[in-house]
N, CA, C and O atoms as a GROMACS GRO file, in nm:
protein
  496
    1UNK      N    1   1.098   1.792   1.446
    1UNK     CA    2   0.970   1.848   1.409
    1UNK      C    3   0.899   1.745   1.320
    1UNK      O    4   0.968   1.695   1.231
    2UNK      N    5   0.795   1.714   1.328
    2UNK     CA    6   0.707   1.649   1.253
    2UNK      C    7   0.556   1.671   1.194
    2UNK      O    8   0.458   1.697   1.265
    3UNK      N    9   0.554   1.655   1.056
    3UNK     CA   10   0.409   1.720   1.033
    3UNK      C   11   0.346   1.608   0.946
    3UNK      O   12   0.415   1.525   0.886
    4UNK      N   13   0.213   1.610   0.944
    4UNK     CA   14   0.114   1.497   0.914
    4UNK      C   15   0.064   1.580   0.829
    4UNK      O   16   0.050   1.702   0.842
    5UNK      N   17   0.023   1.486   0.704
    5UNK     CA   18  -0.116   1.537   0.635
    5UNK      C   19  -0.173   1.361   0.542
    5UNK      O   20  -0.126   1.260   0.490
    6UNK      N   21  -0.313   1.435   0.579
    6UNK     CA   22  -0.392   1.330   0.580
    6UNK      C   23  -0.473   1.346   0.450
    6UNK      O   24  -0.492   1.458   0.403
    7UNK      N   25  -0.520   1.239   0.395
    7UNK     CA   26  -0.608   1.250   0.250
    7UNK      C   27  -0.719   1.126   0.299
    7UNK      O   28  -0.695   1.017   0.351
    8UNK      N   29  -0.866   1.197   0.256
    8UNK     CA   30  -0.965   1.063   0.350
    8UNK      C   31  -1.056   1.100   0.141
    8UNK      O   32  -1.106   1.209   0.115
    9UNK      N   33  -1.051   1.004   0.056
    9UNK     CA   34  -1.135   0.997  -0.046
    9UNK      C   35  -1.243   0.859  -0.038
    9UNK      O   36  -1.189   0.755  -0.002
   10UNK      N   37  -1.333   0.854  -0.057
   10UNK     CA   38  -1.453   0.715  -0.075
   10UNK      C   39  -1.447   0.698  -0.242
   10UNK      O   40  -1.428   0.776  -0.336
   11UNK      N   41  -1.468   0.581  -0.230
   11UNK     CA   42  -1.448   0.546  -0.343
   11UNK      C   43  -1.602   0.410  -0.425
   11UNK      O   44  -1.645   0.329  -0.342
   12UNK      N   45  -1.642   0.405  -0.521
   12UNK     CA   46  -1.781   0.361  -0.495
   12UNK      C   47  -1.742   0.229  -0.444
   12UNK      O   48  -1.648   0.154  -0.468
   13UNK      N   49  -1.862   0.224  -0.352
   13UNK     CA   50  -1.866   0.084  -0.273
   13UNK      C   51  -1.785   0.020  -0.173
   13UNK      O   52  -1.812  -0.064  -0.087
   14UNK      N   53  -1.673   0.081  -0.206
   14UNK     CA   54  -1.498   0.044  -0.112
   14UNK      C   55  -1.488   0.192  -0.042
   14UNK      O   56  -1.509   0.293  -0.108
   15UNK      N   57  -1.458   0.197   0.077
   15UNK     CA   58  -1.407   0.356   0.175
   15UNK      C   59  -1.239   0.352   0.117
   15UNK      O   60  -1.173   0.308   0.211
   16UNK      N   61  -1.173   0.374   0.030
   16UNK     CA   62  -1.024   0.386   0.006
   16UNK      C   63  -0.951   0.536   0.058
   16UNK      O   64  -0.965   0.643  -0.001
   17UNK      N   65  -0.896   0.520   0.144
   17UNK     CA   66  -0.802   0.593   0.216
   17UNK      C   67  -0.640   0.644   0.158
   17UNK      O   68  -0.534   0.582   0.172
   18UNK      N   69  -0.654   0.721   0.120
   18UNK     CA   70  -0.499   0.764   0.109
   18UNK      C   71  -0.438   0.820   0.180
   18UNK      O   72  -0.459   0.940   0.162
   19UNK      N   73  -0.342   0.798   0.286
   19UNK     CA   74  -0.245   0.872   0.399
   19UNK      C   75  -0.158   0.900   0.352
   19UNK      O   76  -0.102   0.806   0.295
   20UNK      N   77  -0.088   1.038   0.343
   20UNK     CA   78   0.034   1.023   0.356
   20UNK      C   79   0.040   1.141   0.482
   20UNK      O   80  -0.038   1.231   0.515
   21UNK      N   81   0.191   1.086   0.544
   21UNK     CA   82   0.269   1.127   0.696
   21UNK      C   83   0.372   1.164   0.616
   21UNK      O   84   0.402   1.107   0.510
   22UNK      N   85   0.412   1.230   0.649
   22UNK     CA   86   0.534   1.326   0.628
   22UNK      C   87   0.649   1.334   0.757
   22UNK      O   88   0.608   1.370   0.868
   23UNK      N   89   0.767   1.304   0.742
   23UNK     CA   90   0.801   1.308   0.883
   23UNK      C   91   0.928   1.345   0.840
   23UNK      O   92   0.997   1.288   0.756
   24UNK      N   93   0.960   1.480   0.927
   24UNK     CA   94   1.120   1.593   0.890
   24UNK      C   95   1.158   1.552   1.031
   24UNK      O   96   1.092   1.564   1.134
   25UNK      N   97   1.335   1.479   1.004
   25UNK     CA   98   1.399   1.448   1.146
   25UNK      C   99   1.465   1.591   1.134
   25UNK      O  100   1.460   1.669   1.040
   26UNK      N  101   1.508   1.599   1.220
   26UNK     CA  102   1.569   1.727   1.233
   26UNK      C  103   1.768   1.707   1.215
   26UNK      O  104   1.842   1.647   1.293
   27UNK      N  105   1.799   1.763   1.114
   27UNK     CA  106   1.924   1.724   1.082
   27UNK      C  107   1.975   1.574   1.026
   27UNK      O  108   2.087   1.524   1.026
   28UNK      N  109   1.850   1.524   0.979
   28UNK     CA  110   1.884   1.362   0.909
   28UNK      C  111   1.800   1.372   0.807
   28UNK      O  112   1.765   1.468   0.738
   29UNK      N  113   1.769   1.236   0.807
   29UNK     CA  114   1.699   1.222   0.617
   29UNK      C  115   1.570   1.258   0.644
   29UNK      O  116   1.558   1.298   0.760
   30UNK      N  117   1.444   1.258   0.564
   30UNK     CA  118   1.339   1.321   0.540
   30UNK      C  119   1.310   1.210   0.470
   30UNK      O  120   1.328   1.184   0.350
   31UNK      N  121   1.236   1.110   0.607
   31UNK     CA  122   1.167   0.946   0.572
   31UNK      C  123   1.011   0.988   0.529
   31UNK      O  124   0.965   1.097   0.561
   32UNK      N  125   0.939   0.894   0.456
   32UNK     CA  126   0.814   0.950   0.375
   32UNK      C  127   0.739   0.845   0.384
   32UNK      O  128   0.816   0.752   0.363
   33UNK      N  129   0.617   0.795   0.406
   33UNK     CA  130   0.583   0.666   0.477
   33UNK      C  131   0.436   0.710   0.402
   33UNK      O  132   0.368   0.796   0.459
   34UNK      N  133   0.379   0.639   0.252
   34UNK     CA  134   0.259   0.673   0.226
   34UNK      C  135   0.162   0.526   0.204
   34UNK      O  136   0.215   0.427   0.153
   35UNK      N  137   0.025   0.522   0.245
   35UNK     CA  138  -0.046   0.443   0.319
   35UNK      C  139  -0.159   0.402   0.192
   35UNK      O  140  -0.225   0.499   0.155
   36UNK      N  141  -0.181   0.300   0.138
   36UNK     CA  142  -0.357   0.282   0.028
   36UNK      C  143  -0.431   0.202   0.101
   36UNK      O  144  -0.397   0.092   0.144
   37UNK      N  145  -0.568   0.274   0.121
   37UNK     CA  146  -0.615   0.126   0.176
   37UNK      C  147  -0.752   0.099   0.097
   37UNK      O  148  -0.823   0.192   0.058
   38UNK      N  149  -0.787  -0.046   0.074
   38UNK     CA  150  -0.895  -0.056  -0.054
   38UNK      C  151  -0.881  -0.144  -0.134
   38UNK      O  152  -0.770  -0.198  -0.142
   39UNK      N  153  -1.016  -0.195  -0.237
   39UNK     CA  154  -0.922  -0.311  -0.320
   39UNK      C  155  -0.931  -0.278  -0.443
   39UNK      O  156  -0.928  -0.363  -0.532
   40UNK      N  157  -0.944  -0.154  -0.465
   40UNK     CA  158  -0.965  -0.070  -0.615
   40UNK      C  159  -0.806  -0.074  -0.651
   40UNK      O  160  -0.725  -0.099  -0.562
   41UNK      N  161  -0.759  -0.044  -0.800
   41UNK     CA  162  -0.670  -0.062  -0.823
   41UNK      C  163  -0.628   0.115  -0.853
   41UNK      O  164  -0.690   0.177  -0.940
   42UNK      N  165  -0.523   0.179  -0.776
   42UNK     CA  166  -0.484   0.326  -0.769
   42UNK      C  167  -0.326   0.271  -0.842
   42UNK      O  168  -0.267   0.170  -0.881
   43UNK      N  169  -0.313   0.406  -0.827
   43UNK     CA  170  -0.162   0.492  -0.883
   43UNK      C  171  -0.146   0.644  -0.789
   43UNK      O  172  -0.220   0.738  -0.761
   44UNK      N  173   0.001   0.603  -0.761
   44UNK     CA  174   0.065   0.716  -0.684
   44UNK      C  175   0.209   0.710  -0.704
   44UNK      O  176   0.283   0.617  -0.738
   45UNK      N  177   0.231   0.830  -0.674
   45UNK     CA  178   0.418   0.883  -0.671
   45UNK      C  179   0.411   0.911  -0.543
   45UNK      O  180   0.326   0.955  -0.465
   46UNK      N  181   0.561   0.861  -0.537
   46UNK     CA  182   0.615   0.860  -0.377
   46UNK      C  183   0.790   0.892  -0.406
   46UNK      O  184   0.839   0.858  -0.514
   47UNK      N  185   0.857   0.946  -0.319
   47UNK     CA  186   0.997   0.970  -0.349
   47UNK      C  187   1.058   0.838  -0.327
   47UNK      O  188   0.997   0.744  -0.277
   48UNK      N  189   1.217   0.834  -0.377
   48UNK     CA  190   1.266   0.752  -0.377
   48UNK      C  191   1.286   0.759  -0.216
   48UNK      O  192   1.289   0.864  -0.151
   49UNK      N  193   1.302   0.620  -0.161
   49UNK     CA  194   1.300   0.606  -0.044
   49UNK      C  195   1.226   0.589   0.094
   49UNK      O  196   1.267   0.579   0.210
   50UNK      N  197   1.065   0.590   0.017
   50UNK     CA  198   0.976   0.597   0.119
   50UNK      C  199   0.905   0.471   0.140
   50UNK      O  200   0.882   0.391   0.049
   51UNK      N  201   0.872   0.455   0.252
   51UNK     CA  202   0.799   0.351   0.265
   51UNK      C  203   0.673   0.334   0.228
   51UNK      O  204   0.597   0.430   0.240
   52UNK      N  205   0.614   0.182   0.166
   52UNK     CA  206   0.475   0.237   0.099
   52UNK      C  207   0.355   0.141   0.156
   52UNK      O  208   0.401   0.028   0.145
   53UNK      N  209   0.264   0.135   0.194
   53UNK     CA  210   0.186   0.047   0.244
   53UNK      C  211   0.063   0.041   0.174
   53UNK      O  212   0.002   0.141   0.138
   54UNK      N  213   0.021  -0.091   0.152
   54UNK     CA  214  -0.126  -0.133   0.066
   54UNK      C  215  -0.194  -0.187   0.198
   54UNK      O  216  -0.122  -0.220   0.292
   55UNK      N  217  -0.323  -0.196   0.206
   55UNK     CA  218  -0.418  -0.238   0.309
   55UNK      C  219  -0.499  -0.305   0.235
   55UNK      O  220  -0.570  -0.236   0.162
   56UNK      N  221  -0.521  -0.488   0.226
   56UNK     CA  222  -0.633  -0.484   0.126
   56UNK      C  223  -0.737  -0.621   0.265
   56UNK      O  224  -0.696  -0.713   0.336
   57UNK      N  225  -0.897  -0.553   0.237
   57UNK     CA  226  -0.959  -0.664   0.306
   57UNK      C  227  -0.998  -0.796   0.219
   57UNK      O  228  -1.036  -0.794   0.102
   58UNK      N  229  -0.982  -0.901   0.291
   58UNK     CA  230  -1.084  -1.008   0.230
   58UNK      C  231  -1.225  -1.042   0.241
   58UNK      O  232  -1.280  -1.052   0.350
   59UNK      N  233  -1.285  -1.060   0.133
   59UNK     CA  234  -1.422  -1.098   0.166
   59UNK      C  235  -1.475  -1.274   0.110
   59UNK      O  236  -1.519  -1.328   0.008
   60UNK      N  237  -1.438  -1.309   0.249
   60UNK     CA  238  -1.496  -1.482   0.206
   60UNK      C  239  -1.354  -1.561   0.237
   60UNK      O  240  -1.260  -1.518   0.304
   61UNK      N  241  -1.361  -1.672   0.179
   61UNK     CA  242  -1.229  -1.744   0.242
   61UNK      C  243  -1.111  -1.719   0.113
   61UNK      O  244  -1.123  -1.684  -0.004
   62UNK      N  245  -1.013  -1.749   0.184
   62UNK     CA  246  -0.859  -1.748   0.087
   62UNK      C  247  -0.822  -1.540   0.154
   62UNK      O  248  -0.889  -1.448   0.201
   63UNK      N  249  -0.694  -1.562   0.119
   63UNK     CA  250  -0.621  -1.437   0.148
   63UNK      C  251  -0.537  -1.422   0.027
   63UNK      O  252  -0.507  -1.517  -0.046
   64UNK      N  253  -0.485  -1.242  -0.001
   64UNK     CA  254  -0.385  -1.234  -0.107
   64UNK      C  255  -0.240  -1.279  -0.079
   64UNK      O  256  -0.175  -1.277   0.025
   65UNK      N  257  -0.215  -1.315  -0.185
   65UNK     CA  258  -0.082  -1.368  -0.129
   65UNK      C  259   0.050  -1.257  -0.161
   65UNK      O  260   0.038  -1.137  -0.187
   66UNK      N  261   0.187  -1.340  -0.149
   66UNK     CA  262   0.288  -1.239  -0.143
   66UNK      C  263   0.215  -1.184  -0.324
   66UNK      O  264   0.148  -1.244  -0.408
   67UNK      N  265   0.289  -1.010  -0.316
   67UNK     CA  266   0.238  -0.967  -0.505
   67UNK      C  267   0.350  -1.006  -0.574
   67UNK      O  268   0.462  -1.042  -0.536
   68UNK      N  269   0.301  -0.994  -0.685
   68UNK     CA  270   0.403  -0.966  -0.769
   68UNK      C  271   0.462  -0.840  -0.826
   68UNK      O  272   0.366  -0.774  -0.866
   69UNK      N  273   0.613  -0.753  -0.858
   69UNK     CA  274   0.660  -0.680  -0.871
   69UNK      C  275   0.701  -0.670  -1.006
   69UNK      O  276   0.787  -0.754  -1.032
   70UNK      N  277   0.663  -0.576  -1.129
   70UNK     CA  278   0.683  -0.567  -1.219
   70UNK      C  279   0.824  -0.486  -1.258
   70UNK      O  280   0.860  -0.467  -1.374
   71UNK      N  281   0.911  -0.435  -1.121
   71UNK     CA  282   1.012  -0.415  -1.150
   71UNK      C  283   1.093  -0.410  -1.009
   71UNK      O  284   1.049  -0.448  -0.901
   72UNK      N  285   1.208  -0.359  -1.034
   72UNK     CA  286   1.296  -0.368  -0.934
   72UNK      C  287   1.248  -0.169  -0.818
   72UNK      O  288   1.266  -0.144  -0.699
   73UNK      N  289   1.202  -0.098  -0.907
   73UNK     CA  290   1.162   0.022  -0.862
   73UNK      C  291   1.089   0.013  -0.669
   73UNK      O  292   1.104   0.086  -0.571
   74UNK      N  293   1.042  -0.066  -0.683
   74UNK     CA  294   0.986  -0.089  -0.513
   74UNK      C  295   1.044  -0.296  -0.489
   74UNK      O  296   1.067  -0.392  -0.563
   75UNK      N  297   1.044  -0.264  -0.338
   75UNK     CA  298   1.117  -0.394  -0.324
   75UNK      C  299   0.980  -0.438  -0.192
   75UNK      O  300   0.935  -0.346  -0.125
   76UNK      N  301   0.937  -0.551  -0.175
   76UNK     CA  302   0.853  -0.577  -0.116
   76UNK      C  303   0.893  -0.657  -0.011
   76UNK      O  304   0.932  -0.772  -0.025
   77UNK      N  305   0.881  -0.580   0.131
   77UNK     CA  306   0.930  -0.585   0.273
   77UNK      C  307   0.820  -0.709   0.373
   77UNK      O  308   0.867  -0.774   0.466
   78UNK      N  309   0.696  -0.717   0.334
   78UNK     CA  310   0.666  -0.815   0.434
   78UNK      C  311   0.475  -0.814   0.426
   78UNK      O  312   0.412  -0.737   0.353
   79UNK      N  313   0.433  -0.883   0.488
   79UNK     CA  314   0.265  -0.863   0.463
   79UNK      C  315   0.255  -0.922   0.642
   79UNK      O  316   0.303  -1.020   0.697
   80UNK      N  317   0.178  -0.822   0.686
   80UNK     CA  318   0.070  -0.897   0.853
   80UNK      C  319  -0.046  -0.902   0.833
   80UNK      O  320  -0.081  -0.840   0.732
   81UNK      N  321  -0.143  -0.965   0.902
   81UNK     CA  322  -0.255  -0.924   0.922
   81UNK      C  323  -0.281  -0.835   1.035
   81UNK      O  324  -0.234  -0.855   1.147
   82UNK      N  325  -0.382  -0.702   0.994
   82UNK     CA  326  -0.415  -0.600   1.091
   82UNK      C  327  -0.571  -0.648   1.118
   82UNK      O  328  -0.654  -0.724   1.070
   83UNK      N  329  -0.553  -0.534   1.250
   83UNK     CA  330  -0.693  -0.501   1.284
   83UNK      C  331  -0.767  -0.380   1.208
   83UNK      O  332  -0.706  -0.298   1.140
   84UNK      N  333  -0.900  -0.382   1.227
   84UNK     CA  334  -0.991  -0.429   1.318
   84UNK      C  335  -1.018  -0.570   1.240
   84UNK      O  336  -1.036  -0.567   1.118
   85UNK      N  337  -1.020  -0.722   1.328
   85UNK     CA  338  -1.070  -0.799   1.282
   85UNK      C  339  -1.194  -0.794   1.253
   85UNK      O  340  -1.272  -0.724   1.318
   86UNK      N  341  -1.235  -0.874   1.141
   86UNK     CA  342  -1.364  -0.840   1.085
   86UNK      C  343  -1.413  -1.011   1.049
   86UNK      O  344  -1.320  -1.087   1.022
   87UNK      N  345  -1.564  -1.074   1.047
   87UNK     CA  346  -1.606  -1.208   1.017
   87UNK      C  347  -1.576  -1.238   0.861
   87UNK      O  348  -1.560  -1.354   0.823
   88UNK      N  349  -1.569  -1.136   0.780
   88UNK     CA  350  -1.590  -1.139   0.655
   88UNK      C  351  -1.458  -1.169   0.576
   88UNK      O  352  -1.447  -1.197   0.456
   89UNK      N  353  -1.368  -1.157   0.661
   89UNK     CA  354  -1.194  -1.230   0.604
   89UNK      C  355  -1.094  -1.162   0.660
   89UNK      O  356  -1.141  -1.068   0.723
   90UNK      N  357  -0.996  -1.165   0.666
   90UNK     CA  358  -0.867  -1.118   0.714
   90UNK      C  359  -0.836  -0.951   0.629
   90UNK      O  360  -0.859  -0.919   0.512
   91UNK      N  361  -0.785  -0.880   0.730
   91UNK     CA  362  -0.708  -0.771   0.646
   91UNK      C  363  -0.582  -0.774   0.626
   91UNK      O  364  -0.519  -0.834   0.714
   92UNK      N  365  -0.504  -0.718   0.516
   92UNK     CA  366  -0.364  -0.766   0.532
   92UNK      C  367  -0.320  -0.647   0.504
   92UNK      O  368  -0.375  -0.573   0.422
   93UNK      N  369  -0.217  -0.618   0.570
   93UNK     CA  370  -0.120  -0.537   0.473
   93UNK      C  371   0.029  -0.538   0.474
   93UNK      O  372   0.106  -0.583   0.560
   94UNK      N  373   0.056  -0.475   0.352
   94UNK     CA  374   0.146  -0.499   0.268
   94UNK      C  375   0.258  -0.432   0.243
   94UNK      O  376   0.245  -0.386   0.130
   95UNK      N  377   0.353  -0.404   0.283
   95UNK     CA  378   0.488  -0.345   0.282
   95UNK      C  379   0.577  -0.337   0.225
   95UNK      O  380   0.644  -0.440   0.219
   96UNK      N  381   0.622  -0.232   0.164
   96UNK     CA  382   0.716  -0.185   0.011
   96UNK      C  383   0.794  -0.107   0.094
   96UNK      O  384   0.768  -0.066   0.208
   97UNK      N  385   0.938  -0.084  -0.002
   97UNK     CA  386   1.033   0.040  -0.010
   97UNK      C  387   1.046   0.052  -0.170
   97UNK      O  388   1.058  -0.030  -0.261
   98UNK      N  389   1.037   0.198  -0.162
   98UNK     CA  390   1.064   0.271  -0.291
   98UNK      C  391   1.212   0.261  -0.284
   98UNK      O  392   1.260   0.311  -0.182
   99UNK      N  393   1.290   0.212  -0.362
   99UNK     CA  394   1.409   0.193  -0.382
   99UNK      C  395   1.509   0.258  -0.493
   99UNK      O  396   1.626   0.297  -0.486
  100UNK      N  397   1.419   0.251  -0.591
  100UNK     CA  398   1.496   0.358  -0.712
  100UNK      C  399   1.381   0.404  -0.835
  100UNK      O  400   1.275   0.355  -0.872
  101UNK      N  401   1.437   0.489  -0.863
  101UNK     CA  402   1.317   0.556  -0.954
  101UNK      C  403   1.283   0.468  -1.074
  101UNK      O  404   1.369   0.405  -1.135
  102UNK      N  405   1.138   0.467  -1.107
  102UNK     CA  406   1.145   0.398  -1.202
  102UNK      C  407   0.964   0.371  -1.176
  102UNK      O  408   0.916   0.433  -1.081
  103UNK      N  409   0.886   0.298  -1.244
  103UNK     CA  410   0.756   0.252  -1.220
  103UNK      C  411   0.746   0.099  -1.189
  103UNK      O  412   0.803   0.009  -1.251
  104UNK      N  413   0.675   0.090  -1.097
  104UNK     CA  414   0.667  -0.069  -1.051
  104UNK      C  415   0.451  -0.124  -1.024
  104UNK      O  416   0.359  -0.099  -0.945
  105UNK      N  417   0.469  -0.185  -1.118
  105UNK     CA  418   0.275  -0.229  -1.100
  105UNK      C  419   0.300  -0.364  -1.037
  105UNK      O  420   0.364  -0.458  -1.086
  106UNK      N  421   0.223  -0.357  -0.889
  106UNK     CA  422   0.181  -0.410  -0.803
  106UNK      C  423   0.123  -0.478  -0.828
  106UNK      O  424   0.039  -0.441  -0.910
  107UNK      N  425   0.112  -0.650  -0.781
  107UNK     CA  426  -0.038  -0.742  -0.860
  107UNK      C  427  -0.013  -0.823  -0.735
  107UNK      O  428   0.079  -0.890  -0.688
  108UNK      N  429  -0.161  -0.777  -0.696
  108UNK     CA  430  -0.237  -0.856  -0.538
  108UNK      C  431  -0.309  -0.957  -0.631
  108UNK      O  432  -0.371  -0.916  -0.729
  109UNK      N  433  -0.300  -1.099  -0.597
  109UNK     CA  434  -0.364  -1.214  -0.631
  109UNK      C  435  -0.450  -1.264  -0.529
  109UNK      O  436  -0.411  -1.237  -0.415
  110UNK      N  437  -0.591  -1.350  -0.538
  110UNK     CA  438  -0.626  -1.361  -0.404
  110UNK      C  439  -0.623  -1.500  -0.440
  110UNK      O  440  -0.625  -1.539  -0.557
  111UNK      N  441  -0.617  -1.592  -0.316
  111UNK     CA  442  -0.610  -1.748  -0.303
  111UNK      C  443  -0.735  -1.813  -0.345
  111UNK      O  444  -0.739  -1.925  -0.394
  112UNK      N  445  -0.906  -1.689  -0.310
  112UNK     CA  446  -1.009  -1.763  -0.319
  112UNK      C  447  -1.062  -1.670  -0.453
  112UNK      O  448  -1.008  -1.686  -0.562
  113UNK      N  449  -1.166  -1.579  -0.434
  113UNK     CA  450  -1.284  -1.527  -0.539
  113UNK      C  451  -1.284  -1.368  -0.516
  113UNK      O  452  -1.377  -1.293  -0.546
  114UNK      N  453  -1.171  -1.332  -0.461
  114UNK     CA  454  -1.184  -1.163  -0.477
  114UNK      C  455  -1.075  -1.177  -0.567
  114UNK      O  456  -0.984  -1.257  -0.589
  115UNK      N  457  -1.136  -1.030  -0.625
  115UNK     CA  458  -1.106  -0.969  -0.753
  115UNK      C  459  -0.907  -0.938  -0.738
  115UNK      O  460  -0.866  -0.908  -0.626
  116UNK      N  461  -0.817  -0.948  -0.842
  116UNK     CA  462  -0.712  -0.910  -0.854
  116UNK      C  463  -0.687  -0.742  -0.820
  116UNK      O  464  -0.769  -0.658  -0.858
  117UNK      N  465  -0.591  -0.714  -0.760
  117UNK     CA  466  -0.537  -0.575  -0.794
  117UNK      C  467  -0.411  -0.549  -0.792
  117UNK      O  468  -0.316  -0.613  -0.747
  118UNK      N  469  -0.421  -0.412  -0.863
  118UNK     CA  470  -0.297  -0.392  -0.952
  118UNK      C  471  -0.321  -0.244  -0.924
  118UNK      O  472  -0.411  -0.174  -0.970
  119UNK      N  473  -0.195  -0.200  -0.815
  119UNK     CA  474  -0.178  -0.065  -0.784
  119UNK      C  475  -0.050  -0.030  -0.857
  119UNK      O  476   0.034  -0.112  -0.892
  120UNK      N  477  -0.045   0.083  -0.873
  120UNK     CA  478   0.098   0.115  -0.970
  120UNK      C  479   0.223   0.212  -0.880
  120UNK      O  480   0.156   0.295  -0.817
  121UNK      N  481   0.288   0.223  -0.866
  121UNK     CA  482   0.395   0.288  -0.814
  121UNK      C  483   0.503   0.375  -0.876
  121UNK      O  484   0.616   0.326  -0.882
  122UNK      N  485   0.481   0.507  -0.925
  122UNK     CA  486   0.585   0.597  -0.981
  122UNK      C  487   0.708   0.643  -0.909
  122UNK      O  488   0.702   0.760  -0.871
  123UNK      N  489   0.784   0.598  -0.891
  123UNK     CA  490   0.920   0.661  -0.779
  123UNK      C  491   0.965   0.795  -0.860
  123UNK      O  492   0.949   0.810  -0.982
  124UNK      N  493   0.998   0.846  -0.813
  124UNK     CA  494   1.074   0.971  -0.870
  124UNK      C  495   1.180   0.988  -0.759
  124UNK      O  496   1.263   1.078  -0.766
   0.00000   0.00000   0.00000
């Protein structure tokens, strides 16, 4: 069985998206897969164990690079570039596991002239 719920907030100037999917296997673990997309800097709780994804666009040249992890609480799994391609810079996103409880602040650096961010991560 599987159930979705969706969170759609705007945010000024940036459209920032919060997803979270919910997904119950039936007789196994209860995987949790929650989604940011935006270059505002948020905070969210997620259980231990879920997968966490940042979406951030670029505007102009240079891309963010790998973040930095202010603790061991999320462990950082990998970065692609997604679609929809856009002229205005690459989108990337960014791939975490919540690993053990604890708080972990996220720091997206960019290579060229967009702004830093710093999303925060509460595991429980």
């Amino acid at each position: 069985m599987i159930k979705r719920m969706s969170l759609l907030t705007t945010v000024t100037g940036v459209a920032s998206v919060l997803t979270i999917v919910a997904s119950l296997a039936c007789g196994g673990t209860n995987p949790l897969s929650v989604s940011i997309k935006g270059s505002t800097n948020q905070s969210l709780t997620v259980p231990t164990g879920t997968m966490l994804s940042v979406t951030l666009q670029t505007i102009g040249p240079g891309a963010y690079d790998v973040p930095t992890l202010s603790s061991q609480a999320v462990k950082f799994l990998d970065v692609s570039e997604v679609s929809p391609y856009v002229p205005a810079g690459p989108t990337q996103r960014f791939r975490f596991f919540a690993t053990t409880r604890g708080q972990a602040i996220i720091v997206f650096r960019h290579t060229g002239n967009n702004r830093t961010v710093e999303d925060t991560a509460n595991v429980r």
